[in-house]
C-alpha positions in Angstrom: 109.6 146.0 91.5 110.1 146.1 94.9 111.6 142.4 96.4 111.2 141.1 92.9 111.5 137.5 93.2 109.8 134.2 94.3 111.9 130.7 94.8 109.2 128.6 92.9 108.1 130.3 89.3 106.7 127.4 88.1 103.4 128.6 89.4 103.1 131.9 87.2 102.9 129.9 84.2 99.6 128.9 85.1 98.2 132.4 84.9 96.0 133.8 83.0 96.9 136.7 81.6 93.6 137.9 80.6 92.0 140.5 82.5 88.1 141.4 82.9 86.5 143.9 81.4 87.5 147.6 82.7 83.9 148.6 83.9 84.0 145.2 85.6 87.2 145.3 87.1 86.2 148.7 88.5 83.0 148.3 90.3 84.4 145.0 91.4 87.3 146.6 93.1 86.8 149.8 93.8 83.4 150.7 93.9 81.0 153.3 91.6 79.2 156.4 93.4 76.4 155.5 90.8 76.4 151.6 91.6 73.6 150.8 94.4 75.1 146.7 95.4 72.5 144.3 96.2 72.1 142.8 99.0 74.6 140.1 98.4 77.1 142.1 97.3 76.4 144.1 100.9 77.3 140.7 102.5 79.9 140.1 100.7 81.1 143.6 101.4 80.3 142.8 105.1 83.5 140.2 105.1 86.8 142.1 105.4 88.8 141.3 102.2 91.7 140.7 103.9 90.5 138.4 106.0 88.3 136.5 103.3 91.7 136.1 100.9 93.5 134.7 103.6 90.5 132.3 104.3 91.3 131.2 100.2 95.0 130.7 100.7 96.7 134.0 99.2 99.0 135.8 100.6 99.8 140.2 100.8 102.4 141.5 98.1 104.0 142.5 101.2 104.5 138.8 102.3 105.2 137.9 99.0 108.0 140.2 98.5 109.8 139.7 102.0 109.9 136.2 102.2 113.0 135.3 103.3 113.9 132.4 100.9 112.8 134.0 97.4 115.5 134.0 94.4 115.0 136.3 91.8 112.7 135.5 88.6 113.1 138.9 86.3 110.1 138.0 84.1 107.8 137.0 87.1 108.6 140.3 88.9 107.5 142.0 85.5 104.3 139.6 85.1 103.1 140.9 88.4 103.9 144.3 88.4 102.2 144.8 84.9 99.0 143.1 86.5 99.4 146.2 89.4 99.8 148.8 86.2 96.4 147.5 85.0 94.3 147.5 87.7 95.1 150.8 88.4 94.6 152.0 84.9 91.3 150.4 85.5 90.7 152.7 88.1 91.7 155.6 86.5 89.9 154.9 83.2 87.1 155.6 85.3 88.0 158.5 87.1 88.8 156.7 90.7 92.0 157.6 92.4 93.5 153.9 94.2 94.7 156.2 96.9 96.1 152.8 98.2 99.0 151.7 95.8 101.0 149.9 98.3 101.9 146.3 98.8 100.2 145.3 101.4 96.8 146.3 99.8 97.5 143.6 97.3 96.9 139.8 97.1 98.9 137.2 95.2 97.2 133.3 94.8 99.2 130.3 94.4 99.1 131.2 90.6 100.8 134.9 90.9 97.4 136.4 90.4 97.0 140.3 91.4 94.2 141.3 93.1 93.5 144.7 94.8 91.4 143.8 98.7 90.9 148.0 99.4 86.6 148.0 100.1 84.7 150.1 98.5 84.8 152.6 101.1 87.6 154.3 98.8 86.8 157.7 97.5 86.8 158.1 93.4 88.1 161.8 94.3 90.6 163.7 95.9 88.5 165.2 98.5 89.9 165.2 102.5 86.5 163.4 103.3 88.0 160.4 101.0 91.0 160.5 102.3 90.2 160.5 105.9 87.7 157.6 105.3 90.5 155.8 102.9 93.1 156.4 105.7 90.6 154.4 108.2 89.7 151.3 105.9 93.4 151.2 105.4 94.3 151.4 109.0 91.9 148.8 109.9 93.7 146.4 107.1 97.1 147.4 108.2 96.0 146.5 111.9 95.0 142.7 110.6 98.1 142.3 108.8 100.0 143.3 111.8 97.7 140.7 113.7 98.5 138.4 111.7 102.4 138.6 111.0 102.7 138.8 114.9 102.1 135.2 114.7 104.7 134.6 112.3 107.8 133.1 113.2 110.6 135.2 115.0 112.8 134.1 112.4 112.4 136.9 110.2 115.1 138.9 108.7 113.5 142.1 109.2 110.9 143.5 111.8 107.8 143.3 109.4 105.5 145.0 111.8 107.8 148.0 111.9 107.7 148.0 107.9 103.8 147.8 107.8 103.8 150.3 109.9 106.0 152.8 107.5 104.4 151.9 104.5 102.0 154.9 105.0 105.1 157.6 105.0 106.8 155.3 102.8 104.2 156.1 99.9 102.9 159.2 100.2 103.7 161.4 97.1 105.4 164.9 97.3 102.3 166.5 97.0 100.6 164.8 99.4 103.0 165.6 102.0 102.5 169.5 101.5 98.8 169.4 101.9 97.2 168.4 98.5 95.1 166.4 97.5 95.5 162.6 95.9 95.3 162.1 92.6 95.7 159.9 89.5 99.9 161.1 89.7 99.9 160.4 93.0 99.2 157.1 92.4 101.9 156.9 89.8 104.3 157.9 92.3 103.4 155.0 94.1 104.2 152.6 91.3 107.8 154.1 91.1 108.1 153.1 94.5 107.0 149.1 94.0 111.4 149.1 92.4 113.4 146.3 93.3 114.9 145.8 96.6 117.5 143.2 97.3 118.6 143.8 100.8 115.9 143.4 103.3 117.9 144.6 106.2 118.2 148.0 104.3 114.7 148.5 103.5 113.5 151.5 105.3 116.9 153.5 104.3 116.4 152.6 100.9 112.8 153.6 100.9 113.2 156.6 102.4 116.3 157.4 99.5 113.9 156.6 97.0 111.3 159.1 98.2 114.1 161.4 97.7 114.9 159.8 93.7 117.8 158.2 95.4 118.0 154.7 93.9 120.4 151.5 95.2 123.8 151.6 93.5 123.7 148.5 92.1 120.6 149.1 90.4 122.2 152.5 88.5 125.1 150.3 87.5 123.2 147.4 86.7 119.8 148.1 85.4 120.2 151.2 83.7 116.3 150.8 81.7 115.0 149.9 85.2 116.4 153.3 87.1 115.2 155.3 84.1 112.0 154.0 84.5 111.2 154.2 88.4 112.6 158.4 88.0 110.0 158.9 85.1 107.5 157.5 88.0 109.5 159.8 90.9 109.1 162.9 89.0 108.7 165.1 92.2 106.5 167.2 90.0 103.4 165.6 89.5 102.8 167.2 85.6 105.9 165.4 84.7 104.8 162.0 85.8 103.4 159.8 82.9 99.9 158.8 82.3 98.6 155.2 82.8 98.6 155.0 79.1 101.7 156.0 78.8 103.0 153.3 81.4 100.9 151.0 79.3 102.8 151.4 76.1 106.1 151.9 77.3 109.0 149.7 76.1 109.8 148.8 79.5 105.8 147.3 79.7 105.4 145.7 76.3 109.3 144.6 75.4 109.1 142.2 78.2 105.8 140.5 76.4 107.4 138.5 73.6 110.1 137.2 76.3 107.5 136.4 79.0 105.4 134.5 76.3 108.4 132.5 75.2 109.1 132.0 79.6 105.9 130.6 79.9 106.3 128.0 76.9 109.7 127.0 78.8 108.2 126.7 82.0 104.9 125.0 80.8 107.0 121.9 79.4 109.5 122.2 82.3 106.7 121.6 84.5 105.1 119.0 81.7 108.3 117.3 82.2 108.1 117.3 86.1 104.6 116.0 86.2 105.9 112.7 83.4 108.4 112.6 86.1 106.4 112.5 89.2 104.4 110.1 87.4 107.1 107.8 86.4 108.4 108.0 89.7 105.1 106.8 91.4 104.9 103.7 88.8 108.5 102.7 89.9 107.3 103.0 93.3 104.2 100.8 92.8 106.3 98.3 90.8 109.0 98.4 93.6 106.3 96.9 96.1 104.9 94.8 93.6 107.6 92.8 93.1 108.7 93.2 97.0 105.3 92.0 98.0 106.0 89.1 94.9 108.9 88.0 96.5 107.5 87.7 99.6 104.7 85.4 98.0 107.0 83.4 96.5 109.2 82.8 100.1 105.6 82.1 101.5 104.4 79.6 98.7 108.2 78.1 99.4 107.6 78.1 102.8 104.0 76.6 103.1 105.5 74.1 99.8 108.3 72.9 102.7 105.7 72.4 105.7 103.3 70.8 103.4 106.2 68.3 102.0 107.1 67.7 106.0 103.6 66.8 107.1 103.3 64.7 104.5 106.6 62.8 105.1 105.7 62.3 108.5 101.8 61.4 107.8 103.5 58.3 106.2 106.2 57.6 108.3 103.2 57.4 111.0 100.6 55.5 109.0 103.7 52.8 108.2 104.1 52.5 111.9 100.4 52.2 112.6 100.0 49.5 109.9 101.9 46.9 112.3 99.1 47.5 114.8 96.2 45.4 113.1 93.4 47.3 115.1 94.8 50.2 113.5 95.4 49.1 109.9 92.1 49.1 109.2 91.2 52.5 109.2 93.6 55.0 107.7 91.2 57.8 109.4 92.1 56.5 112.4 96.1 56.3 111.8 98.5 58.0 114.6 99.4 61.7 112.6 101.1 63.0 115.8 102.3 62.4 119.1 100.2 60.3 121.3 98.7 62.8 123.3 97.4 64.3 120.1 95.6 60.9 118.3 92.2 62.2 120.5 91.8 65.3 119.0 93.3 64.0 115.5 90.4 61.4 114.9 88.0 64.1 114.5 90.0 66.6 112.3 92.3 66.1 109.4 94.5 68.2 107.9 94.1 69.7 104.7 96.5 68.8 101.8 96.3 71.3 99.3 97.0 70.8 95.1 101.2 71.7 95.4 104.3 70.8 93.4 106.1 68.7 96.0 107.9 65.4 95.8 106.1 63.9 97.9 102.5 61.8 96.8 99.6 62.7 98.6 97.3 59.9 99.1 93.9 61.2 97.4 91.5 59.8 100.4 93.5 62.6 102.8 92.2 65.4 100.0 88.5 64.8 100.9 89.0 66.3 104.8 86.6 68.0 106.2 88.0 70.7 107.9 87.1 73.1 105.7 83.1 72.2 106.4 84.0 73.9 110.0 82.2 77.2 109.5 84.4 78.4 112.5 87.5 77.9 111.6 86.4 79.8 107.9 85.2 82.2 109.9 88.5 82.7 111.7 90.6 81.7 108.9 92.6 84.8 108.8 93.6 85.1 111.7 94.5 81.1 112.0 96.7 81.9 109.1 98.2 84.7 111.2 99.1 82.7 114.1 100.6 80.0 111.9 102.8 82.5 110.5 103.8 83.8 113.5 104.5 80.8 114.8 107.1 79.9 111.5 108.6 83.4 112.4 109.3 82.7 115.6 110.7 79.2 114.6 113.2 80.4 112.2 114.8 83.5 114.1 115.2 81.1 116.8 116.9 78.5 114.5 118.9 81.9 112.6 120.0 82.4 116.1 121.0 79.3 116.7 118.8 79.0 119.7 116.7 75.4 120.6 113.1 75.2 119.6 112.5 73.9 122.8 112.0 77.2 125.2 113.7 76.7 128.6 112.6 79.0 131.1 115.4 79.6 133.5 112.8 81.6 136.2 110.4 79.6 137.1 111.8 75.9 137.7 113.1 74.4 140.9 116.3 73.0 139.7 117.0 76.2 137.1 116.8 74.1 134.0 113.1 74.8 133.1 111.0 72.7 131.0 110.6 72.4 127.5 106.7 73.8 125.9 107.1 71.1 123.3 106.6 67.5 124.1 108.8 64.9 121.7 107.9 62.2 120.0 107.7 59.1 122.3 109.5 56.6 120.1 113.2 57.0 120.0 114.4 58.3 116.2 117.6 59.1 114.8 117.7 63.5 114.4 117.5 63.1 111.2 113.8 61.6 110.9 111.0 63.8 109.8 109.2 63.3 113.3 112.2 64.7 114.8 112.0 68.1 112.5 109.6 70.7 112.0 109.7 71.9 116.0 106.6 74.5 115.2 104.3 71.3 114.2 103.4 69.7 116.9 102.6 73.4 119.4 101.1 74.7 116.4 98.7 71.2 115.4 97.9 70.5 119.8 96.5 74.1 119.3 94.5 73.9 116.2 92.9 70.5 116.8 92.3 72.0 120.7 90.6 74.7 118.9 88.6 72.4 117.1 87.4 69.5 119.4 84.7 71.6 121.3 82.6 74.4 119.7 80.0 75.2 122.4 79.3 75.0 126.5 76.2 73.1 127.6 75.1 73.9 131.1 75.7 70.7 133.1 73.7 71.8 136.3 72.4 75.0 137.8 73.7 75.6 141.6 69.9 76.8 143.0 69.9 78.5 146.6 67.7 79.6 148.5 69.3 82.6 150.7 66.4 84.5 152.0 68.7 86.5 154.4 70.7 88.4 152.4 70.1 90.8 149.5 72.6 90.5 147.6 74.5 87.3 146.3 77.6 88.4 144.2 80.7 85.7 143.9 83.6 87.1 143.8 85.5 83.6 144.3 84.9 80.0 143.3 87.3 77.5 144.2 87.9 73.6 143.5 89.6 71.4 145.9 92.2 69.0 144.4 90.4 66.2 143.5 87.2 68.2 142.4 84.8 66.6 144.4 84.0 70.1 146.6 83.9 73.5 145.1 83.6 76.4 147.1 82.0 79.6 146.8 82.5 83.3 148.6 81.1 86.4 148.2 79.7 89.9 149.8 77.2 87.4 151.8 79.9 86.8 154.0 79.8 83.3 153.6 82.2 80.5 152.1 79.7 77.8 151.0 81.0 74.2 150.3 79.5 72.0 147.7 79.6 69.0 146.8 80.0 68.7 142.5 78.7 65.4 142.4 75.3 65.6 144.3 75.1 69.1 142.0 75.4 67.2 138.8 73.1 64.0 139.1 70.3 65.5 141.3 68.1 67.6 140.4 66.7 69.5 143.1 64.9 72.6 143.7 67.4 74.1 146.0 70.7 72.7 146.7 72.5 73.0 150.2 75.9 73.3 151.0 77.7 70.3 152.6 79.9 73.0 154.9 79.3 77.1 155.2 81.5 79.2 156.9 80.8 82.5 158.1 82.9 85.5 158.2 83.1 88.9 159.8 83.5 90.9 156.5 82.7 90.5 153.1 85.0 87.5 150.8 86.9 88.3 148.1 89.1 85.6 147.5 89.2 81.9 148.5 91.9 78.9 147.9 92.0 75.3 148.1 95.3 73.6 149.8 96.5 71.1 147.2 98.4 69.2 149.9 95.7 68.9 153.2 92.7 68.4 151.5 90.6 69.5 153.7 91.9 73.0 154.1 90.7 76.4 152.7 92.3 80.0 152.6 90.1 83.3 152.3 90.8 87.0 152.0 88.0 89.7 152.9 87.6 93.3 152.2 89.1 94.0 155.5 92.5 92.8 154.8 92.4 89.5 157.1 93.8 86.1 155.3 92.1 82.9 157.4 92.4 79.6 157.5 90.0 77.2 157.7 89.5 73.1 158.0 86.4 72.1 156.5 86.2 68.8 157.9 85.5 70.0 161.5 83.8 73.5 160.1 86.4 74.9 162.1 88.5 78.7 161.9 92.4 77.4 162.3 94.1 80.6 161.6 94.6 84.3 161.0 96.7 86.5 159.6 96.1 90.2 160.1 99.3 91.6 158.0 97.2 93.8 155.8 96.1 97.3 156.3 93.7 97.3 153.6 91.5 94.8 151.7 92.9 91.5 150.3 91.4 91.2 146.4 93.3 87.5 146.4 95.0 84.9 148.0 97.2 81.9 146.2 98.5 79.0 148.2 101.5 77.2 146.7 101.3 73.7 145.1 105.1 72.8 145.1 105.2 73.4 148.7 102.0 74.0 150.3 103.3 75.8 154.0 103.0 78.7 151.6 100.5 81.5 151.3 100.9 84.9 149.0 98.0 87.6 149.3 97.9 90.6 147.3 96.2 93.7 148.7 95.0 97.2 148.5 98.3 98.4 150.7 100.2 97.6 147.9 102.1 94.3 149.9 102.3 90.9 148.6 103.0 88.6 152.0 104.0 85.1 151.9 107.7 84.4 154.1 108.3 87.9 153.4 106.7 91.0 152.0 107.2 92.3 148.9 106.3 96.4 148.4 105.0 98.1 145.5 104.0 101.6 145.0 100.2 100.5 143.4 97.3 98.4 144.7 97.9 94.4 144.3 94.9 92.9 142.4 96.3 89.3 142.0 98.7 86.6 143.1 99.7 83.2 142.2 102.7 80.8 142.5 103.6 78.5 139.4 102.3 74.5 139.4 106.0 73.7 139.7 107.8 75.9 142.4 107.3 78.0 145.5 110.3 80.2 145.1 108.7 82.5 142.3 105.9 84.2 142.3 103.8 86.7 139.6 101.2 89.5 140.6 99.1 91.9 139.1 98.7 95.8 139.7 97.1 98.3 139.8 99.8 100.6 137.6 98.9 98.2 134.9 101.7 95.5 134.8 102.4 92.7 135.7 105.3 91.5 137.8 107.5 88.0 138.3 109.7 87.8 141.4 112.4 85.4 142.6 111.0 85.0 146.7 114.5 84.2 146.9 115.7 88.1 145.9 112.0 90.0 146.7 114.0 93.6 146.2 114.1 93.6 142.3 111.5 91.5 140.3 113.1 89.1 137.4 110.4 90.3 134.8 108.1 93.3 134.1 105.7 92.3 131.7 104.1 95.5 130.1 101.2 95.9 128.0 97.4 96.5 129.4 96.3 100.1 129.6 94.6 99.6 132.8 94.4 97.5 135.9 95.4 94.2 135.9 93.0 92.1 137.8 93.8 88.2 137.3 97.3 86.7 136.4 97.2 82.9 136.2 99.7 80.0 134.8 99.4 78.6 131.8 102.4 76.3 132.4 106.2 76.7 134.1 107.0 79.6 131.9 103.9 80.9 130.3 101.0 83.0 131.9 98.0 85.0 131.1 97.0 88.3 132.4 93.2 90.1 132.6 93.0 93.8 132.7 89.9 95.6 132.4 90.8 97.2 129.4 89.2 94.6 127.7 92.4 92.4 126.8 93.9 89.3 128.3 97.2 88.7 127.6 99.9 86.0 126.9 103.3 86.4 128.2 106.3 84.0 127.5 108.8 84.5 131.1 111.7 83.4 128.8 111.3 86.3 126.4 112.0 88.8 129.8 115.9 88.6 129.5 116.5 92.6 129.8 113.7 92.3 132.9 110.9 93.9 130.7 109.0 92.1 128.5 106.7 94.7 126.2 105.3 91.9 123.5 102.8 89.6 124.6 102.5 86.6 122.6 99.4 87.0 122.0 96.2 89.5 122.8 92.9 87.9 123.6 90.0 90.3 122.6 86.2 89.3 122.5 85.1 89.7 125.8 84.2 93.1 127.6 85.4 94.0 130.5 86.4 97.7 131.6 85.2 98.1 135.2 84.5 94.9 136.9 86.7 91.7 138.2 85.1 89.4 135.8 87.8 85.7 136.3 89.9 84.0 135.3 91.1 80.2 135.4 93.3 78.1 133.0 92.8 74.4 132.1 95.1 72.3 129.6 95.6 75.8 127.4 92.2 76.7 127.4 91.7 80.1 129.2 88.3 80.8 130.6 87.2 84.4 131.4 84.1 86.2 132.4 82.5 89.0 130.4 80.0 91.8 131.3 77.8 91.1 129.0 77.0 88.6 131.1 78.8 85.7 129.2 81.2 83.2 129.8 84.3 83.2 127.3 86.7 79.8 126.5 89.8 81.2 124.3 93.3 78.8 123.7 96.4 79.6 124.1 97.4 79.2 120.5 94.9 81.0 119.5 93.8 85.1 119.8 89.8 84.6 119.4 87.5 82.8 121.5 86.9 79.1 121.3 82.9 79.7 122.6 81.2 81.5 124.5 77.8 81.0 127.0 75.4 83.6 128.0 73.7 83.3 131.2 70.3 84.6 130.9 68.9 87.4 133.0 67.3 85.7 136.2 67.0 86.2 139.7 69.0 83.5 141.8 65.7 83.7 144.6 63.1 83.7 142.6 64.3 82.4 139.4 62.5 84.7 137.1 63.3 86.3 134.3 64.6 90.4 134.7 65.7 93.4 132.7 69.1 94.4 134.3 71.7 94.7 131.7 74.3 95.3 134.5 74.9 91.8 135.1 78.3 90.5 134.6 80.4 87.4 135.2 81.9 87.4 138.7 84.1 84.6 139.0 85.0 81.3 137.0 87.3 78.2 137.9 88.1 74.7 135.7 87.5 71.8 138.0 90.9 70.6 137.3 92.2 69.6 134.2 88.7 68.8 132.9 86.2 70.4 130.0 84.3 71.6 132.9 84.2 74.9 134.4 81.9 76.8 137.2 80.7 79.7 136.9 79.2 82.5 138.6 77.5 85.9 137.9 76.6 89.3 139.9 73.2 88.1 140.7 74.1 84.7 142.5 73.3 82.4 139.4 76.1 79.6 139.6 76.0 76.7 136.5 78.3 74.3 136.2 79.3 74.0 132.3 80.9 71.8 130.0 82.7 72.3 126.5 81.0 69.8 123.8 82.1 69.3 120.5 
């Protein structure tokens, strides 16, 4: 057979050898002048065979045979070739003439099946008529394939198209070629031609020998029964060629039967053998991360066994100390278990001591905690015990690296020593007691009894106004002052209004009026108290003009007119309040000297603890960290948010969060930014929503307060990824009071009054409430 050869056999095994009935397999394939089809089978007749084999995953005898990477499988050539043989017996047992007998009118399935894809359009005689309307359903089929292989790849070793193309002259029988008619010999011609062929590049000479009864050389020398066999078929006169019958019953067909069965056994346990194989390969696999994901228990149980055993140690080394204290003694509930600025948040929570094999007793009053009754923390318990291993991570590749647990941040202090994240235990111990070791305890215990002192905001006070005048009441800023007796509020009413917190909290009035307002030519964005003068005030406006004012005398001190475009925010500095940074639409940051970028600039601030640094957000979604001292190249890109970043804001000298409105805020450590780019967050703050407005942001003690636009006010920690709680401010109108149906409201702008559990807030509609986190 022609090509002869396929690089995987294992699929022919799974043949079945079988073949339907003949009067079946010839109104099936080729059609009956006495068969009327319903009208399914005219639908199904409607669908070109070609196209619907392809559609089931076979491929043409011609692809078959010219794939490049084939190896040669003797029997399997045989196996197919005898399934050609029958189905054009078939044919002829019923008087059809195939006409057609050339590869690509053939269709092999993954199991090396045979099928013949010609419509019924053939003629069952050898009359021009038939051949003229076989030569057009061929045509059509040969125009498909050529579609098709067009789209092959241009790797081929031969110009397939081209040999499509001559497969018409290719077989076409002696007679044929003077002027008569098809028939049943003509067809066995054909099957002479289906011989093998090894070298592709030669095809079309070698096809055009055999026409001739030329075969290959090396199939004279080498396959003497095979060269026999394909003249018998190439008998130029068609009286000479066999019948199908006598194809049928030729040694060269039925020899091969005995071997082929005895092939198929071989092949059937070979691939019996393969499948115990793949088999025992996947168990090995699942046992190989079994006992990978075992040994990673066991160096977590070890792990948690160690921390448990060191909390412990130190849980008695600090109720010993507490038992000299006689107001202490006589509650162990009420025993120091942590630095002092921790014994607040302690009293209410204990930790849990699980059942463990340590050395160390654990006194059975600490096993009856209550922590676990806090439906919260169950709730968030997963992802607790994700930051607490996190946390141990980070720990131990600092200590592998030999690095302090302490984090120093050369970037953001005055003196370039930084400051340490982790506060030490106030009474002096030798390095080797337990209070000394176990650095991730205390950052990781301040943040888990943080998370767990306050569980809900209770609105203190509502801010009522009653501003007739203008239609629309949105704050975009809120401010306190330094000692948190005035806040301040600013917004598209053009106004900076000046309250008083006190006389907001214990009266209770029907409208409340500001102590101070101060109008402006163009709409606020942004306003800032002066940590140093009291009574001083910075704002920003949409029309890019940073002023100054003094509250006390109601009074404008100062502009500065620097900016082409709007301001979004102003920052003034609390180490050394002579300076002022504004980010703007222009792209400019301006303080002592102006910093260029090629995006908008959403946000500014300087750190608590220096004026030579300074961080901003962007509109090409990053945030950046800048030595004022070297403005040209920033000391740290932090990149992370997938859209604009609209708020950045200190957590402490070499933390800070970011706000983006692509619903994430973001916790970035400045020490982790040696290479200048920092691409991993420490952590990602999701729960909110925010994806088009400027919703807040403000920071107190590591809780991080954010707006929402669903109209709620968010509290996360910095320890932690999910929100702490959350308040919803109900759907009113600031004038009226009422309740309405807009959905669009959002959080505008939210601010901590100092280090406190109390935070104002404000939405889109005007509705300011001043709210407080309770346990």
């Amino acid at each position: 057979m022609e090509g002869s050869s396929n690089s995987n056999s294992r699929g022919f095994s799974d043949r079945n050898t079988e073949f339907p009935p003949v009067d079946e397999c010839v109104r099936s394939m080729f059609g009956s002048s006495t068969h009327k089809p319903s009208s399914e089978e005219e639908d199904s007749l409607g669908v070109d065979p070609f196209v619907r084999s392809l559609e089931w995953g076979d491929v043409s005898l011609r692809q078959w045979l010219d794939k490049p990477e084939r190896s040669v499988d003797v029997l399997e050539c045989l196996h197919v070739f005898r399934q050609i043989v029958e189905i054009v017996n078939a044919a002829h047992s019923q008087g059809i003439v195939v006409h057609n007998v050339k590869p690509s009118c053939f269709v092999m399935s993954s199991f090396n099946h045979v099928s013949f894809i010609e419509s019924a359009s053939c003629s069952d005689s050898g009359s021009e008529d038939g051949q003229k309307e076989e030569k057009g359903s061929y045509n059509k089929i040969l125009e498909r394939q050529i579609e098709k292989l067009e789209e092959e790849k241009k790797q081929r070793c031969f110009p397939m198209k081209h040999v499509l193309a001559m497969e018409t002259s290719w077989y076409t029988s002696p007679e044929e070629e003077f002027g008569s008619p098809s028939t049943c010999a003509s067809d066995v011609y054909r099957l002479g031609l289906f011989c093998p062929v090894t070298s592709r590049e030669e095809k079309s000479r070698i096809m055009s020998s055999l026409r001739h009864r030329v075969l290959p050389p090396q199939i004279l020398l080498k396959c003497h029964k095979e060269a026999s066999f394909c003249l018998w078929l190439l008998h130029p006169e068609p009286t000479c060629r066999p019948s199908m019958s006598d194809l049928l019953q030729s040694d060269f067909i039925t020899e091969p039967r005995d071997n082929l069965v005895e092939h198929e056994a071989a092949i059937e346990l070979r691939d019996r053998i393969e499948e115990q194989e793949s088999l025992l390969e996947f168990l090995l696999l699942i046992q190989q991360r079994k006992q990978d994901s075992a040994c990673s228990l066991r160096d977590t149980i070890s792990l948690l066994s160690s921390d448990i055993e060191q909390v412990v140690k130190r849980q008695l080394i600090l109720k010993k100390q507490g038992s000299s204290y006689s107001d202490l003694s006589k509650d162990d509930h009420q025993s120091p278990s942590g630095p002092s600025t921790l014994l607040a948040s302690r009293k209410r929570f204990r930790q849990v001591i699980p059942q463990v094999e340590t050395d160390v007793e654990v006194d059975e009053e600490s096993q009856g905690s209550t922590l676990l009754e806090s439906s919260r923390l169950m709730r968030n318990f997963k992802k607790l015990e994700t930051v607490y291993f996190l946390t141990r991570r980070r720990q131990m590749k600092a200590a592998a690296l030999g690095k302090s647990l302490t984090r120093h941040s050369p970037l953001s202090s005055e003196n370039g020593r930084g400051g340490s994240m982790i506060s030490s235990v106030s009474n002096p111990v030798s390095n080797n007691d337990p209070l000394r070791q176990g650095g991730w305890i205390d950052p990781f215990l301040e943040g888990l009894c943080k998370y767990l002192s306050f569980s809900k905001l209770r609105v203190k006070a509502d801010l009522k106004q009653g501003d007739l005048l203008n239609s629309s009441n949105l704050v975009c800023a809120l401010a306190f002052d330094r000692d948190g007796e005035l806040f301040a509020t600013a917004g598209v009413n053009k106004k900076i209004k000046i309250f008083e917190y006190n006389s907001i909290v214990n009266s209770n009035r029907d409208i409340h009026y500001p102590v101070v307002e101060l109008a402006s030519r163009s709409r606020l964005s942004s306003v800032c108290w002066n940590s140093y003068i009291k009574s001083q005030i910075a704002s920003s406006n949409f029309e890019g003009v940073v002023q100054i004012w003094d509250v006390a005398r109601s009074q404008l001190v100062t502009e500065m007119k620097e900016h082409k475009k709007r301001v979004w925010s102003i920052d003034i500095s609390s180490a050394d309040p002579t300076l002022l940074a504004s980010g703007s639409d222009d792209g400019t940051g301006v303080s002592i000297g102006t910093i260029k970028t090629k995006a908008n600039i959403c946000c500014v601030q300087f750190p608590s603890d220096s004026g030579r640094s300074l961080a901003f957000g962007s509109a090409d979604h990053k945030v950046y960290y800048y030595d004022l001292r070297n403005p040209k190249i920033p000391l740290s890109t932090m990149v992370g948010h997938n859209k604009t970043v609209s708020n950045v804001k200190f957590v402490d000298s070499s933390t800070l969060v970011s706000s983006s409105t692509d619903n994430m805020l973001k916790l970035w450590d400045l020490s982790m930014s040696a290479s200048g780019v920092n691409e991993t967050p420490l952590h990602s703050f999701a729960g909110h929503t925010n994806l088009k407005n400027f919703v807040g942001l403000s920071v107190s003690d590591g809780y991080i307060a954010t707006g929402s636009e669903t109209n709620e006010v968010f509290v996360y920690h910095k320890a932690f990824p999910m929100p702490v709680m959350s308040y919803m401010f109900s759907n009113t109108d600031s004038m009226s009071g009422l309740e309405i149906d807009d959905a669009s409201q959002f959080i505008s702008s939210i601010c901590w009054r100092g280090q406190s559990s109390t935070l104002v807030a404000a939405n889109s509609n005007g509705n300011i409430k001043i709210l407080e986190m309770v346990a």
